[in-house]
Each structure stands twice: as structure tokens, then as C-alpha cells.
Backbone as a printed PyTorch tensor [residue, N CA C, xyz], in Angstrom:
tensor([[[  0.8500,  -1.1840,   0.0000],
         [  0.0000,   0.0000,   0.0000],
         [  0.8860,   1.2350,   0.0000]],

        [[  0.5790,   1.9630,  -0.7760],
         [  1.2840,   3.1320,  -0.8340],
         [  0.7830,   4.4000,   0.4760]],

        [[  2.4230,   4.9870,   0.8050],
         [  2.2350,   5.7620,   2.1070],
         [  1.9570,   7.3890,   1.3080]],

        [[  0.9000,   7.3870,   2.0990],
         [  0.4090,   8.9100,   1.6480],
         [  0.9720,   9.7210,   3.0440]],

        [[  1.1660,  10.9300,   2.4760],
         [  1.2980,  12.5880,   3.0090],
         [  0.6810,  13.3270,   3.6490]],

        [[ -0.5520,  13.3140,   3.0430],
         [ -1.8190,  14.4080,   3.1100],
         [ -2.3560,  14.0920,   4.5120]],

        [[ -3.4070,  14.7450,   4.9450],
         [ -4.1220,  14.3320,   6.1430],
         [ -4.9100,  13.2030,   6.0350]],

        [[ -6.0280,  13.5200,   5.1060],
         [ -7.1730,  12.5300,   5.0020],
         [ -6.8160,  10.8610,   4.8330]],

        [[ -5.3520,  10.8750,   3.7140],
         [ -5.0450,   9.4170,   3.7780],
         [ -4.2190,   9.3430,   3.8870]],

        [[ -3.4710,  10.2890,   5.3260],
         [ -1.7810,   9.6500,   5.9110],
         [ -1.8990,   9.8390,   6.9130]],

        [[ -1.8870,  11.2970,   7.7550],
         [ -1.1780,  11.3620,   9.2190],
         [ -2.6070,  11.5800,   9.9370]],

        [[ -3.5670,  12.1640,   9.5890],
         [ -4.8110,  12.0860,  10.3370],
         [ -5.7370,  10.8340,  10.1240]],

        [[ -5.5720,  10.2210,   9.3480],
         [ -6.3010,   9.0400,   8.8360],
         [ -6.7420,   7.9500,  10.3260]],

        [[ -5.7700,   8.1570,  11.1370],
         [ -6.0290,   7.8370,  12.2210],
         [ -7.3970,   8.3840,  13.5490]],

        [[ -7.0260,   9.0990,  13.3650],
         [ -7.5720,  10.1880,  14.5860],
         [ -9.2640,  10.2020,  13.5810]],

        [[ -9.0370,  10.4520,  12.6040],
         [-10.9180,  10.0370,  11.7000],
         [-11.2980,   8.7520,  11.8960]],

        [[-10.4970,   8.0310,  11.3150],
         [-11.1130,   6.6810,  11.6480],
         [-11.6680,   6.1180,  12.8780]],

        [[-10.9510,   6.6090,  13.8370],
         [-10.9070,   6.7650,  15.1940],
         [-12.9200,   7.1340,  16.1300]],

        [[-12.4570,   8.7100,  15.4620],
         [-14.0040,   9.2240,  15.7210],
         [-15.0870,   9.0830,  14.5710]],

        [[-14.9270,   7.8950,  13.7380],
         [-15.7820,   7.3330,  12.9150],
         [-16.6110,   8.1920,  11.8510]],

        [[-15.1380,   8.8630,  11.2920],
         [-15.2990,   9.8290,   9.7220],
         [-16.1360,  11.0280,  10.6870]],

        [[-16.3940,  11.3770,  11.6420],
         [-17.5130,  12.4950,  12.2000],
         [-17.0450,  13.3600,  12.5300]],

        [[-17.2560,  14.5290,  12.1490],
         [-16.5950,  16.1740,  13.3340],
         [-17.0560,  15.8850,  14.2350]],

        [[-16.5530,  16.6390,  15.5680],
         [-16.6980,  15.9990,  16.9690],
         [-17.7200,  17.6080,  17.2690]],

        [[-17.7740,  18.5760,  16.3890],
         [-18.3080,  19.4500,  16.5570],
         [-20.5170,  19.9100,  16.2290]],

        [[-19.7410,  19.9130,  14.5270],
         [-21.4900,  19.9330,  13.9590],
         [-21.6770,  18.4340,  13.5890]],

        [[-21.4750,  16.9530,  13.7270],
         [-21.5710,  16.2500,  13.4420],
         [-21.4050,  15.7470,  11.7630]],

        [[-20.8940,  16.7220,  11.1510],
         [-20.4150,  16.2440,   9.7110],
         [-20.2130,  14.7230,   9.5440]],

        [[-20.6800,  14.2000,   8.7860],
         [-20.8880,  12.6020,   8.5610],
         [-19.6230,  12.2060,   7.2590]],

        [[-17.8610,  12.0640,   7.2900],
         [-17.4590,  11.8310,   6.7980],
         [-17.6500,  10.8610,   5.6720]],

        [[-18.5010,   9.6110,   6.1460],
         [-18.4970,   8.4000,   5.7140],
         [-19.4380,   8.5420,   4.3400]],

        [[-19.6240,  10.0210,   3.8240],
         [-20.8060,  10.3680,   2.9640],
         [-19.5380,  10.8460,   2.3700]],

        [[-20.0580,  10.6430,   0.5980],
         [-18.9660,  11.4710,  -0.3520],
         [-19.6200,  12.7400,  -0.6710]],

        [[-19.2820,  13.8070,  -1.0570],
         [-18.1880,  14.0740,  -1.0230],
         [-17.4750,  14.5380,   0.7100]],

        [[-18.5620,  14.6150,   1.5780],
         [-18.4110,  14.8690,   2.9560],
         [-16.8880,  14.8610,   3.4870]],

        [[-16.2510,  13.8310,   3.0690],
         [-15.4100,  13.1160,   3.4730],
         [-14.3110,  14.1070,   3.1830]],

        [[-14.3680,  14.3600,   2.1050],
         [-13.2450,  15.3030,   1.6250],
         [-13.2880,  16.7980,   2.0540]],

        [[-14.0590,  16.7590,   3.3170],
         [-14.2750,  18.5040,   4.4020],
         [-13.7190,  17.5380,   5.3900]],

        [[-13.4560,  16.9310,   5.7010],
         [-12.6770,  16.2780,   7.1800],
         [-11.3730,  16.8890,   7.5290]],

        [[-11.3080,  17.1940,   8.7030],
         [ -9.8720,  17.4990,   9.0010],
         [ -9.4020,  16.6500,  10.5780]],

        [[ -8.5630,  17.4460,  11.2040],
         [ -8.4870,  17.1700,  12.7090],
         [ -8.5810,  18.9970,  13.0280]],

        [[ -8.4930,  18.8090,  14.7100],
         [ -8.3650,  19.3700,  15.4930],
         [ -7.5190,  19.4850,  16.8370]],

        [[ -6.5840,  20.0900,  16.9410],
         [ -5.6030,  20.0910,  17.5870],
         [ -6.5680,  20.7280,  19.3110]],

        [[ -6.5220,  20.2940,  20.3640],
         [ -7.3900,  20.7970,  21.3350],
         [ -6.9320,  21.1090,  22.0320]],

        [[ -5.3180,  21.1870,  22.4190],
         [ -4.3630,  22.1380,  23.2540],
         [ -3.4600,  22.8170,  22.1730]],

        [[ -3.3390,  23.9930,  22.7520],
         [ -2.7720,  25.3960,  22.1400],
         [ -1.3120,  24.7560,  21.3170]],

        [[ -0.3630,  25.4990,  20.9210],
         [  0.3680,  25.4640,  20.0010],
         [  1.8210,  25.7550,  21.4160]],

        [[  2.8060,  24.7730,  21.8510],
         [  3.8280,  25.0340,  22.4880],
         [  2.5340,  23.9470,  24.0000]],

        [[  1.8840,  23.5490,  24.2180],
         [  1.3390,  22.5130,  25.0550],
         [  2.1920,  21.3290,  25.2120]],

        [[  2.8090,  20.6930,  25.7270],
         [  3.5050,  19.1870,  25.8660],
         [  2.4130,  18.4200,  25.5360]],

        [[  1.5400,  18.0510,  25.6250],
         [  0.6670,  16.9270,  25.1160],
         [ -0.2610,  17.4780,  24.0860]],

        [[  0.4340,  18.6170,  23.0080],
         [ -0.3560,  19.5350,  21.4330],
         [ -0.7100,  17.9580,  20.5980]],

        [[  0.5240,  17.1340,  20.6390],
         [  0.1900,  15.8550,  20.0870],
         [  0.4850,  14.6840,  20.2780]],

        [[ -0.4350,  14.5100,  21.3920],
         [ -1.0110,  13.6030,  21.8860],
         [ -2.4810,  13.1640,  21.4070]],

        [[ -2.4530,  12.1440,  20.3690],
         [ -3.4750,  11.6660,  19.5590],
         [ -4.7180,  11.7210,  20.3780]],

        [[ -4.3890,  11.2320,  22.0570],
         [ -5.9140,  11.5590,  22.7880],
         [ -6.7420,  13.0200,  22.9710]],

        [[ -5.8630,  13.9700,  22.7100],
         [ -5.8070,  15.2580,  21.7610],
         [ -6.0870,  16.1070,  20.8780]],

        [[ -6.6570,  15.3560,  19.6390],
         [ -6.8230,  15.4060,  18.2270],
         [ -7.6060,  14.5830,  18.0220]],

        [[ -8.8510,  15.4120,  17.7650],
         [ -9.5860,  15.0400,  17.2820],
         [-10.5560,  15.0160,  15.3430]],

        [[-11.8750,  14.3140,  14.9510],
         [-11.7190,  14.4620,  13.8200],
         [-13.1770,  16.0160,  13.8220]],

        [[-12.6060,  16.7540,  13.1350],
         [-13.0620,  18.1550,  12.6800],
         [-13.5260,  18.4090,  11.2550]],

        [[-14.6740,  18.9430,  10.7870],
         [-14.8740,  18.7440,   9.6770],
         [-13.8180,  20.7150,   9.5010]],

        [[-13.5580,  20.9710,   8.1320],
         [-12.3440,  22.3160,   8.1260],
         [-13.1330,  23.7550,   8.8400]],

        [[-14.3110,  23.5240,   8.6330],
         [-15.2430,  25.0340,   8.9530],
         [-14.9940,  25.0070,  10.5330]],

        [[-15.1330,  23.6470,  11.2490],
         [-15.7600,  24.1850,  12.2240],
         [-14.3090,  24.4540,  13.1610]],

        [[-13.2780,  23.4370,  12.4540],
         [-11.7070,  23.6090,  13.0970],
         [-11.0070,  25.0400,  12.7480]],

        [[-11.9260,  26.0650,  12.1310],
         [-11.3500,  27.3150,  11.7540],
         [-12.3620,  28.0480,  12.6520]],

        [[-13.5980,  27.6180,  13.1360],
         [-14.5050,  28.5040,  13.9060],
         [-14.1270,  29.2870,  15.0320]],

        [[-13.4160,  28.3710,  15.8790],
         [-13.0680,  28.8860,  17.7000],
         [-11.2500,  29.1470,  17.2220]],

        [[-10.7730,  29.0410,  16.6510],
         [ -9.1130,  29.1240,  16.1840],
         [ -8.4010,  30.2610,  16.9200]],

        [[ -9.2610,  31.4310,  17.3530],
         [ -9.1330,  32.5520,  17.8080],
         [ -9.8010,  32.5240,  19.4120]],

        [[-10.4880,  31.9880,  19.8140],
         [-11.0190,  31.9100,  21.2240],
         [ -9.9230,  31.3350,  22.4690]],

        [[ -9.4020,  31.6060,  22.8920],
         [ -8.7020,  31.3640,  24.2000],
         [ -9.2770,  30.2920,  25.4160]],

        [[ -9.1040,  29.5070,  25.4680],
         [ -9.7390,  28.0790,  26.0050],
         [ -8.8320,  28.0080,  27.3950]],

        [[ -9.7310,  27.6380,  28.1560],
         [ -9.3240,  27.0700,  29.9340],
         [ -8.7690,  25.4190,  29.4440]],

        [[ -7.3290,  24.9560,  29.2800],
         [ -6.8470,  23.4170,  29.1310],
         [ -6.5230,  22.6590,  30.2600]],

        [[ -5.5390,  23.3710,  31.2470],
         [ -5.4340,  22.2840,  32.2530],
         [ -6.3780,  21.5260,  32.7930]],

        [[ -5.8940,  19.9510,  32.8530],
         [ -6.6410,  19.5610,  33.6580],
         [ -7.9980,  18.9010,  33.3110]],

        [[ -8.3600,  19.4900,  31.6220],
         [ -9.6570,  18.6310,  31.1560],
         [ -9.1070,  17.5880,  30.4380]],

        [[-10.3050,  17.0750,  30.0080],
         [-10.1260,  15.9370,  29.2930],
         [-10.4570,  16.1540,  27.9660]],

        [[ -9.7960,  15.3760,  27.0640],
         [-10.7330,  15.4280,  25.3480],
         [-12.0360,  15.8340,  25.2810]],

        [[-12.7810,  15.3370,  26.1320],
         [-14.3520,  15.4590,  25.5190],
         [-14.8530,  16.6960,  26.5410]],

        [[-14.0840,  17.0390,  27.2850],
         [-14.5990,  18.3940,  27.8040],
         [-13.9550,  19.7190,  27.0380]],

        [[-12.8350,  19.4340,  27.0160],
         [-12.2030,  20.3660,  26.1010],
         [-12.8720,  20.9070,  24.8800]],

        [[-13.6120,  19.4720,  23.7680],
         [-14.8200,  19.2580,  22.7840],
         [-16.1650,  19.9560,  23.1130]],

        [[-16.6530,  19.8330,  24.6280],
         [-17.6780,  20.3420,  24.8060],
         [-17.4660,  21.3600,  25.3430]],

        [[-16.4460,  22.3710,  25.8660],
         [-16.6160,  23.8080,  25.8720],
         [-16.2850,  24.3520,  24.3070]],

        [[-15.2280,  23.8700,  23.6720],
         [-15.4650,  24.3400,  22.2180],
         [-16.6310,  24.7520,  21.5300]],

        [[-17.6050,  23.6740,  21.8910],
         [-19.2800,  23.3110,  20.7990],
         [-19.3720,  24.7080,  20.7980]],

        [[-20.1050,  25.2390,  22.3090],
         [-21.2520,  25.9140,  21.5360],
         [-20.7220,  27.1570,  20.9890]],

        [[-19.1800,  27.5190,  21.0080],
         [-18.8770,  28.5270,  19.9860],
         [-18.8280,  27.9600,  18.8760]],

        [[-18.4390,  26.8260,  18.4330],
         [-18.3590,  26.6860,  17.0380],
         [-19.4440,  26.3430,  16.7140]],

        [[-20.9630,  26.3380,  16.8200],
         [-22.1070,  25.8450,  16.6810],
         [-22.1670,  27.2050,  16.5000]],

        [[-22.2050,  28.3910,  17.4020],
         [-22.7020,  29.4960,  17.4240],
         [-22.3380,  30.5940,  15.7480]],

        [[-20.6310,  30.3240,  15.8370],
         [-20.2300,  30.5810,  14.4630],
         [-21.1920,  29.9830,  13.2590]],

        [[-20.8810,  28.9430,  13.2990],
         [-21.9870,  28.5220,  11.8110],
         [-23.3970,  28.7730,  11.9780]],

        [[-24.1470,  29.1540,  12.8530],
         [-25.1770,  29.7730,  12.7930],
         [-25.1960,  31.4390,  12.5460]],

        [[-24.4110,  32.0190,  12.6220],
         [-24.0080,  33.3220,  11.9210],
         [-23.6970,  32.8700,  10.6540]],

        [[-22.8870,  31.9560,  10.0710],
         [-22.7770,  31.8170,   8.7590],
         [-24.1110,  31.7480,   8.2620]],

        [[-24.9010,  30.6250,   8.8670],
         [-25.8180,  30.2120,   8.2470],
         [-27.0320,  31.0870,   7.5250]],

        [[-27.0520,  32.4420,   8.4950],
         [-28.1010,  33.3690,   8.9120],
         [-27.6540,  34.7060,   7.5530]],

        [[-26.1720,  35.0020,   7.1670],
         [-25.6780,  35.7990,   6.0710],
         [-25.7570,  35.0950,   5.4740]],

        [[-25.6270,  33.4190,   4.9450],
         [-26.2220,  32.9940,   4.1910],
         [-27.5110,  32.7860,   3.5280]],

        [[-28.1350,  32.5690,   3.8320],
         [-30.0580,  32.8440,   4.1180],
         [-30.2010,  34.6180,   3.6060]],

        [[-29.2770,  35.1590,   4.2960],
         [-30.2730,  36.5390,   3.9440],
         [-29.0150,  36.8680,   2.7590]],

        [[-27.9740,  36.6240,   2.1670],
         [-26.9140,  37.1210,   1.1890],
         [-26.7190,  36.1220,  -0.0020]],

        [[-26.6830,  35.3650,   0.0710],
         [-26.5420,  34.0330,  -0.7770],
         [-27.2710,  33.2100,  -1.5290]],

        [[-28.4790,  32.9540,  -0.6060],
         [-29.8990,  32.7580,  -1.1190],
         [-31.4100,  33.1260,  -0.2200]],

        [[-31.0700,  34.4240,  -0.7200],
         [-32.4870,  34.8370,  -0.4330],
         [-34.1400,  34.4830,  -0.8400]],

        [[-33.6220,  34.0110,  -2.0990],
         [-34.4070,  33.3100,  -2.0480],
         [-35.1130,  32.5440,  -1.5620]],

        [[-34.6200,  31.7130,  -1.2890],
         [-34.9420,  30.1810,  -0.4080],
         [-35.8180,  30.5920,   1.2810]],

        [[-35.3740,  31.6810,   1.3580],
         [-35.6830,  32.1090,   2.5090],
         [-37.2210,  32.6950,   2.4910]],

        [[-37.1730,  33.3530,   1.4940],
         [-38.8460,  33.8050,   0.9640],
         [-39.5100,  32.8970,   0.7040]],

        [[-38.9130,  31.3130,   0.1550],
         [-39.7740,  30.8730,  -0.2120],
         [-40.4290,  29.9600,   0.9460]],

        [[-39.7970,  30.0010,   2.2530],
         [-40.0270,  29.2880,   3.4160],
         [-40.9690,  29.8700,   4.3950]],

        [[-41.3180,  31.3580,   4.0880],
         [-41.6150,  32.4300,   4.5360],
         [-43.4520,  31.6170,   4.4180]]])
């Protein structure tokens, strides 16, 4: 088998497979094409952390929502993966619902009238 580079089928291939093709965030369903190819990871301690990579650490992120909180300043010591995950959510939930909302009223307005 040939060794790939990239994320999706080399060094993260793990850490997805892992959390079963899914963002740990908006639930993006990797295991759907083209879905699969928005997958990323997520690094869940800061950049200079001793355990930045530590695979229990890194999780699988679809790219939107691992760019959502990128800028938010997070409390790390001391949690765990899935708390770390669940103070993340509801900013990155909160972000794509601002997307969602300039979308709806900029993008397709339409669609929006026609729901009306």
C-alpha cells in the first residue's frame, strides 16, 4: 500500500477513523462522499502545550468548524478530550449559525422567501 502525506489518507487518517469519519463538533458525517473530503483534525491544546500531540488530543473536525473557535482562548489544564470538545461546541455551533443566517439573507435569499 502506498504511504500517503496528506491528512485525510496519511497522518490524520487515524484520529478520523478513530471518531468514525464524524466532526466531533457539527456532526459532519465523513463516511458520505463528497463529505469526506471537508474532514480534518483538530488540535485541542494550544500550540507550544507538551501533550499539542497527543493523539488523545486530536480530534476528527470537519475544516469550517476547526477554523470557527481558532481565535477563542480556552481554559486546558486539567480537562479531558471530551470536555475540552464540549466547551469548544457551543462557539463553534454558534459561528456557523451566523454563517448560516448571512447565508439565508446574502446568498440565497431566495430560499428564505420561499419558506416564509
Amino acid at each position: 500500500m502506498p504511504k500517503y502525506t496528506d491528512a485525510l489518507r496519511g497522518y490524520a487518517h487515524p484520529i478520523l477513523k478513530r471518531d468514525g469519519y464524524k466532526c466531533r463538533y457539527c456532526g459532519l458525517d465523513g463516511t458520505l462522499w463528497p463529505n469526506w473530503l471537508f474532514l480534518s483534525w483538530d488540535h485541542l491544546l494550544p500550540v507550544g502545550h507538551p501533550q499539542r500531540e497527543n493523539p488523545d488530543f486530536i480530534v476528527a473536525a470537519c475544516r469550517f468548524c476547526n477554523e470557527a473557535h481558532n481565535r477563542k482562548v480556552y481554559e486546558v489544564e486539567g480537562m479531558t478530550p471530551e470536555q475540552l470538545v464540549e466547551q469548544k461546541k457551543p462557539f463553534v455551533l454558534a459561528k456557523r449559525a451566523e454563517y448560516r443566517q448571512f447565508y439565508d439573507r446574502e446568498v440565497n435569499p431566495e430560499q428564505v422567501s420561499k419558506e416564509k
